[in-house]
Structures are given as structure tokens and as C-alpha cells.
C-alpha positions in Angstrom: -89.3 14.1 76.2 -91.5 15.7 78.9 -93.4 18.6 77.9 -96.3 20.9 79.4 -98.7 19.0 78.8 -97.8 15.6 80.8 -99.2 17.6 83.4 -102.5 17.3 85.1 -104.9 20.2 84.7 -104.8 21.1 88.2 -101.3 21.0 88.3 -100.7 23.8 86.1 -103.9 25.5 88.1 -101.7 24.7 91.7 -98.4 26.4 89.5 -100.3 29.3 88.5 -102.0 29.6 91.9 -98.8 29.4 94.6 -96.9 32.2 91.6 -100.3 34.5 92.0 -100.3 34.2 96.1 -96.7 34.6 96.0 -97.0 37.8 93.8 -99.4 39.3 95.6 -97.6 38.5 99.0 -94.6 39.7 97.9 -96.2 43.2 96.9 -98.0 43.7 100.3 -95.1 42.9 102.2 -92.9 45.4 99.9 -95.2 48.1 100.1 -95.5 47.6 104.2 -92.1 47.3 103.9 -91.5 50.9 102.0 -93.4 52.4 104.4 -92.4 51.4 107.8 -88.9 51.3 106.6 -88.6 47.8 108.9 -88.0 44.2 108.7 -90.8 43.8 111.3 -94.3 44.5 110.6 -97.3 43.6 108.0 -98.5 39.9 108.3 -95.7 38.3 109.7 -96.5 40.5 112.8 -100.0 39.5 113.2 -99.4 36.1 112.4 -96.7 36.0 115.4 -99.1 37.3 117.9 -101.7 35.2 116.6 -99.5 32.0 116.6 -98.7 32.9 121.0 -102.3 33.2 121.4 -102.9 29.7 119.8 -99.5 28.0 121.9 -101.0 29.8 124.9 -104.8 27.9 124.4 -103.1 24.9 123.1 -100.4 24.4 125.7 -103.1 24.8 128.2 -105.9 22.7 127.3 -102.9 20.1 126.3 -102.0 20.2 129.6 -105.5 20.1 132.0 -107.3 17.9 129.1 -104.7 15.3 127.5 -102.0 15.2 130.8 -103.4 15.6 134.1 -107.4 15.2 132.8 -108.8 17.8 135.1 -111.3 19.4 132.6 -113.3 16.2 130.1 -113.6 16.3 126.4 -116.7 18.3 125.4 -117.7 16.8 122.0 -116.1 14.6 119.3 -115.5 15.4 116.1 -115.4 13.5 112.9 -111.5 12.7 111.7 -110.6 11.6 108.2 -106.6 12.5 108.6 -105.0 8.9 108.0 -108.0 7.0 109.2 -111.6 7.5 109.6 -112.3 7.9 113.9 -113.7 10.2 115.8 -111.5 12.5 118.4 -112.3 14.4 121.8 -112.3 17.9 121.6 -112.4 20.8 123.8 -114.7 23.5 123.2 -113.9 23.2 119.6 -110.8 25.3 120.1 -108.2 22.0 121.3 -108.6 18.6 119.7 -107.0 15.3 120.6 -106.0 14.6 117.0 -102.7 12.1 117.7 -101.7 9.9 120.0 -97.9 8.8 120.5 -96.1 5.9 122.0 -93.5 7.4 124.5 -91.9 3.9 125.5 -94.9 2.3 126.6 -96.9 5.3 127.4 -99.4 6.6 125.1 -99.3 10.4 125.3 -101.6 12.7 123.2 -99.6 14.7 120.7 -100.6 18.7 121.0 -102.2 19.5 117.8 -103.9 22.9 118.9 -106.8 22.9 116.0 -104.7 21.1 113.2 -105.1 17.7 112.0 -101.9 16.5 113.4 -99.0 18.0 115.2 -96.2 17.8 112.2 -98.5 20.6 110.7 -98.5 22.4 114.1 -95.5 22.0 115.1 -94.3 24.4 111.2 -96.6 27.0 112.0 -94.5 27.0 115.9 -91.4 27.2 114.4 -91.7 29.6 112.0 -93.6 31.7 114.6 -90.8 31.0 117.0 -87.5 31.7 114.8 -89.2 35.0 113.7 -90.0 36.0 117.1 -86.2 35.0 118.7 -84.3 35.6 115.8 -85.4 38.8 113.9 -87.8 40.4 116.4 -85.6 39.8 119.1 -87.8 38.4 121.9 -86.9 36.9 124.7 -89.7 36.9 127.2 -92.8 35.2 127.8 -94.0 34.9 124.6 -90.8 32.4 123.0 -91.4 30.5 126.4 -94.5 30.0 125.4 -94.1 29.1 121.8 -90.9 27.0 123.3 -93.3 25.0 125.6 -95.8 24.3 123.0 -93.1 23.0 120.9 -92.5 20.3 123.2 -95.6 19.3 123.1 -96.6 18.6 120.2 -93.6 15.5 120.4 -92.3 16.0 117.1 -88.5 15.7 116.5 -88.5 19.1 114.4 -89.6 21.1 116.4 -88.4 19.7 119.4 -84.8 20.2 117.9 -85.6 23.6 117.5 -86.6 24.4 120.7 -83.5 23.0 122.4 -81.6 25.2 119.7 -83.2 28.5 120.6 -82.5 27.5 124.3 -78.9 27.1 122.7 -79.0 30.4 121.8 -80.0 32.0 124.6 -77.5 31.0 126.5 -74.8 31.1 124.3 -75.7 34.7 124.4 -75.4 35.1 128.2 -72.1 33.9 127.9 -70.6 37.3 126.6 -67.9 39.8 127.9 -65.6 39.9 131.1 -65.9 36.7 133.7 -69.2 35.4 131.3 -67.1 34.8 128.4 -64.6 32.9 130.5 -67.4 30.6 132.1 -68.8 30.6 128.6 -65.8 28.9 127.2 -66.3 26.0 129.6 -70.3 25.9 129.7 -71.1 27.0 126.3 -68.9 23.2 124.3 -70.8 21.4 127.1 -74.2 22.6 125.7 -72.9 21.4 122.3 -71.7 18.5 123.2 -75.4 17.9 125.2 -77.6 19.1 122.5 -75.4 16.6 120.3 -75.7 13.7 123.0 -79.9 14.4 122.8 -80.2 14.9 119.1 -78.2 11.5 119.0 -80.7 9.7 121.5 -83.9 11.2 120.0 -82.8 9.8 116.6 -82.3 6.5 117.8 -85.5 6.6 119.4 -87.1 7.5 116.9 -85.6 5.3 114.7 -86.1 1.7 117.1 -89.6 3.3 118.1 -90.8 4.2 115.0 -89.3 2.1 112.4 -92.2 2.0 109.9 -91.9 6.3 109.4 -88.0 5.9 109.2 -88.1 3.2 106.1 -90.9 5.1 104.7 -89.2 8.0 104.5 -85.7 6.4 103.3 -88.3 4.6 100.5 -89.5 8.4 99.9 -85.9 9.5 98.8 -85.2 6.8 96.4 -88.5 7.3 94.8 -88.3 10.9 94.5 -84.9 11.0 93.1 -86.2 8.1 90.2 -89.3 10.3 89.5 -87.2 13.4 89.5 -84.6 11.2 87.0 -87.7 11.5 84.7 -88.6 14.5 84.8 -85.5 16.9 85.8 -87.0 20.5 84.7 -90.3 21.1 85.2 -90.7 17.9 87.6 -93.8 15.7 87.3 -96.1 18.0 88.0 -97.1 19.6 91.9 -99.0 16.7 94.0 -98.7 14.1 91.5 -98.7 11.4 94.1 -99.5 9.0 91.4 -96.6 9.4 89.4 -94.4 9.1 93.0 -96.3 6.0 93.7 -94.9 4.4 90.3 -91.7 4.2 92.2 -92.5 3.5 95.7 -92.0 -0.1 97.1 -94.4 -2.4 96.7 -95.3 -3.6 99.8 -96.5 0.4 100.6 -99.4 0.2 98.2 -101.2 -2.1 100.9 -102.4 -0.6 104.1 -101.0 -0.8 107.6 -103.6 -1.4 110.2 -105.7 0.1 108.1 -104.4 2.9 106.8 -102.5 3.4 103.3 -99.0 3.7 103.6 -98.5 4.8 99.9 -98.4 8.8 100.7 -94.9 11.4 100.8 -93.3 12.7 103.8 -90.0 14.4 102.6 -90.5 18.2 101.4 -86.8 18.8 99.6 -87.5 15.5 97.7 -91.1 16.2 96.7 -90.3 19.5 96.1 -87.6 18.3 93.4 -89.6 15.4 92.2 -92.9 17.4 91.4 -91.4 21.3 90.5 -88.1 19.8 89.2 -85.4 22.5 88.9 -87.7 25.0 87.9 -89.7 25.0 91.3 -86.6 23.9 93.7 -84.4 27.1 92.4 -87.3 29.6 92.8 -87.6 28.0 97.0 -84.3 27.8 96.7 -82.9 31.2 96.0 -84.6 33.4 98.1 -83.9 30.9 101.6 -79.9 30.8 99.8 -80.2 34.5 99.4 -81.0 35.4 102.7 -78.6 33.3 104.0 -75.7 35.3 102.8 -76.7 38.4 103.1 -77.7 38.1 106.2 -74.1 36.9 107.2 -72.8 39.8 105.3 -74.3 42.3 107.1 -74.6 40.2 110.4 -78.1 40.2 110.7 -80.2 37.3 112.7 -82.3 36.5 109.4 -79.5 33.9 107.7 -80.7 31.9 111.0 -84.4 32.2 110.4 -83.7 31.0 106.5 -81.8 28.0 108.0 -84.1 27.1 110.2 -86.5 26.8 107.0 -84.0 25.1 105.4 -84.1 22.3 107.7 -87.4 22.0 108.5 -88.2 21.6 104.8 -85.9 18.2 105.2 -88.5 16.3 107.3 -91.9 18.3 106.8 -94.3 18.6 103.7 -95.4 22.4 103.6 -93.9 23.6 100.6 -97.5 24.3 98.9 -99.0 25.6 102.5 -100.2 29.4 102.5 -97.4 30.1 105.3 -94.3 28.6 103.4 -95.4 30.9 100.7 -95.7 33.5 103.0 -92.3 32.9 104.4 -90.5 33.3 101.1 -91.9 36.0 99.8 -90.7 37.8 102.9 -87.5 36.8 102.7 -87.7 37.3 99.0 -89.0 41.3 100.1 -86.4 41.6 103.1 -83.4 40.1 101.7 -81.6 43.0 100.2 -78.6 45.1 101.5 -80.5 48.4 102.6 -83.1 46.4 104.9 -80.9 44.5 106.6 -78.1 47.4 107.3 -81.1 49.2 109.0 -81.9 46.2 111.5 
């Protein structure tokens, strides 16, 4: 029988922690929300102008440091992210943190100032959807943030990028002689962003083949440990527990690095919070969703866009996941999203 106290002490600290943060988030962003009457605004806002200042240093120093190697490293840093190395930096605000295998050429992954580029590449999409899809930007700034996504050469958010670029043209294609070209152009963008999401997978799959069976050895051993412990879960970052049902062979190292870690968020999240933790994520992305469809507001995409990202990435314990659902916990009701 699994009880309370099969938990760790900090576990319970980490589930009284992430409900204080998200209490507290949730009555800024309602009282910001009361009185500027708008979906915009509060920290979301800064944290979108702050995100295109970061993809506007990153994306350049990526470029003229990593690509074309016009301006040198200025320092190394210590690195203890998957393996003890040092990595080139650039002024201390750009650091070479990943490298990546594009067939047969290494490329440095954009990183910005995080310890690898999964990480960066959340913070870009969240930043992104919220600009294009409930701020309603469509000039420099989503280029920008578009760009950056691309080079940080992860799958997510390259996917996303291509599917705001999806957007934006599907809504170019509207009214009079547009609509009629936009019958014709707008299932051949389909049918391409299909084709690439097809070839990127299989890239990704024959390139990387250690990350893809990790990460189908993460789902069965989430679902076991979930098997275990169906309601409360087995505690939040009990890696120890997951471990119990991870295959052997990934308690050894890989050229020198342990192998035995998670990568899956919907499956931790269910194998550590149980139900109890995945309906309280749950219900405010779920809510969202249909309400924003009801009253036809962009938001149901932004919540999808979560949704998905949660699939592949391990953020739901990060400060801005947190963030993100207790604004769409504030923001998802019937009078806000009628007014937007």
C-alpha cells in the first residue's frame, strides 16, 4: 500500500514548494490580470521581451563565434552537465555548451547561457507561441526567436518553428484570389512540413539511436513505476526508484557518462506525481484548450504547443512551466478570453 510517507523528505519539500510558487504566481498574475483587464501583461510580458533580447545575443554570438569563427572564445568555463569538460565562452554571455553531429559535421548546438540547448530551446518556444499566438506578433521579434530556434538543433523546437511559419502563411491565404491560391499552396505546405517532420525523425532516429532507445526504455519504466504507485506517484525526482526499472545495460556509463537518467516529461510526470500531480498539469493546459476553441481565441494553440513539448522535454518542475500554468490556470475563463 503506498502511503505518504514512502516519500523522501525532500519530495514532500519539492510538493509543497512547486503548490507555494504556483499560489503565489497564480495571485500576481490574477491581480495584474483584474487590473489591466488583459490577457497580455505582468511577467509573461517581461519574460517575452527578455527571452528576444537573449535569441538576439545568442543567435549572434552563435553565429560569428560557433559558425563562421570571426570573433575567438574569451575564457572557458568549468562544465559538469553530462560530463566533467571545460567549454569556450564568449564574454560570459554565449557559451559553447553542445556539440552535434549533423552527418558528419560537428556543429555547436546554440545554448545561449543554459547548460544545453533542450533547456533553451523551452524557454524559445514558450516565448515564441506567446508572442505569435496570443500577442499577435508578427515582425522582427518572432523572426528572431524563429531563427534562434533553429539553432539550437533540437527537433522540438525546430518543429515548432516550421509550424509558426505554417501559420503564417496559412494566414496569408485568406479572402478573394488568396483563398483560391491558398487552396492549392496551403495542402502543399502540409504535405512538406509532413515530408520534413518524416525525415527529421528518421534522422534522428539512424543518427541518434542511443537517445531514441533511451527514451522508448524511459516509457516502459515509467509506466512500471507508475504501476506501483498510481496516486500520489513515487515521489517528485525519485530517480532512484525509476532506475529500479530501467534496463540494465543503462546503469553503466557510455563514454563516460551515465546513461541511467529520464528524458520523457508526460511519463515522469505520471511516474513521480501519479494522478494527483498529472491532473493538476493536466487540467489547466485541457481547460484552456477548450475554452479557447469555444470562444475562438489563439490560446487553445499556445496550451498545445505545451502539450507537446511536455512529450519530449523534462521541465515540468522548471520555474517557467510553473509559470505557464498558472497563467493559463488565471486566463482560462470565459470573460478574458471574450475580451481578446
Amino acid at each position: 500500500m503506498h502511503t505518504l510517507s514512502a516519500y523522501p523528505e525532500f519530495n514532500m519539500r519539492t510538493y509543497l514548494l512547486l503548490l507555494l510558487v504556483f499560489d503565489l504566481l497564480v495571485l500576481e498574475l490574477g491581480i495584474k490580470n483584474y487590473r489591466e483587464r488583459s490577457l497580455t501583461g505582468g511577467i509573461i510580458e517581461r519574460f517575452y521581451r527578455l527571452t528576444v533580447i537573449l535569441a538576439t545575443i545568442s543567435v549572434c554570438c552563435w553565429i560569428l563565434v560557433s559558425i563562421v569563427k570571426v570573433l575567438p572564445v574569451t575564457g572557458y568555463t568549468g562544465y559538469f552537465w553530462g560530463g566533467d569538460r571545460l567549454v569556450g565562452n564568449f564574454l560570459k554571455i554565449y557559451f559553447e555548451s553542445q556539440d552535434y553531429n549533423f552527418m558528419g559535421i560537428v556543429i555547436s548546438r546554440n545554448s545561449g547561457i543554459f547548460p544545453e540547448a533542450p533547456m533553451y530551446a523551452f524557454v524559445l518556444i514558450i516565448a515564441s507561441a506567446y508572442g505569435y499566438f496570443i500577442r499577435g506578433d508578427r515582425d522582427r521579434n518572432i523572426v528572431c526567436l524563429v531563427i534562434t530556434m533553429f539553432s539550437t538543433l533540437s527537433m522540438t523546437a525546430i518543429i515548432m518553428a516550421i509550424f509558426i511559419g505554417l501559420c503564417y502563411f496559412m494566414k496569408k491565404f485568406k479572402g478573394g484570389y488568396q483563398a483560391v491560391l491558398g487552396t492549392v499552396v496551403v495542402p502543399i505546405m502540409f504535405v512538406g512540413f509532413g515530408y520534413l517532420l518524416a525525415q527529421l525523425l528518421s534522422f534522428k532516429s539512424s543518427n541518434d539511436t542511443l537517445s531514441t532507445s533511451l527514451r522508448l526504455d524511459d516509457i516502459k519504466a515509467g509506466y512500471l513505476l507508475w504501476k506501483v504507485h498510481p496516486y500520489l506517484g513515487a515521489g517528485m525526482d525519485n530517480l532512484a526508484a525509476l532506475q529500479q526499472y530501467m534496463s540494465a545495460e543503462r546503469l553503466y556509463t557510455y563514454m563516460g557518462v551515465n546513461q541511467a537518467w529520464y528524458s520523457l516529461g508526460w511519463s515522469a510526470i505520471l511516474a513521480y506525481g501519479g494522478l494527483y500531480l498529472t491532473l493538476i498539469y493536466s487540467y489547466p493546459l485541457l481547460r484552456s484548450i477548450v475554452l479557447g476553441i469555444k470562444y475562438r481565441n489563439s490560446i487553445w494553440i499556445f496550451s498545445f504547443v505545451i502539450i507537446l513539448s511536455l512529450f519530449i522535454l523534462i521541465v515540468y518542475g522548471s520555474p517557467l512551466f510553473i509559470f505557464t500554468l498558472a497563467y493559463l490556470w488565471i486566463n482560462s475563463n470565459k470573460e478574458t478570453l471574450q475580451r481578446t
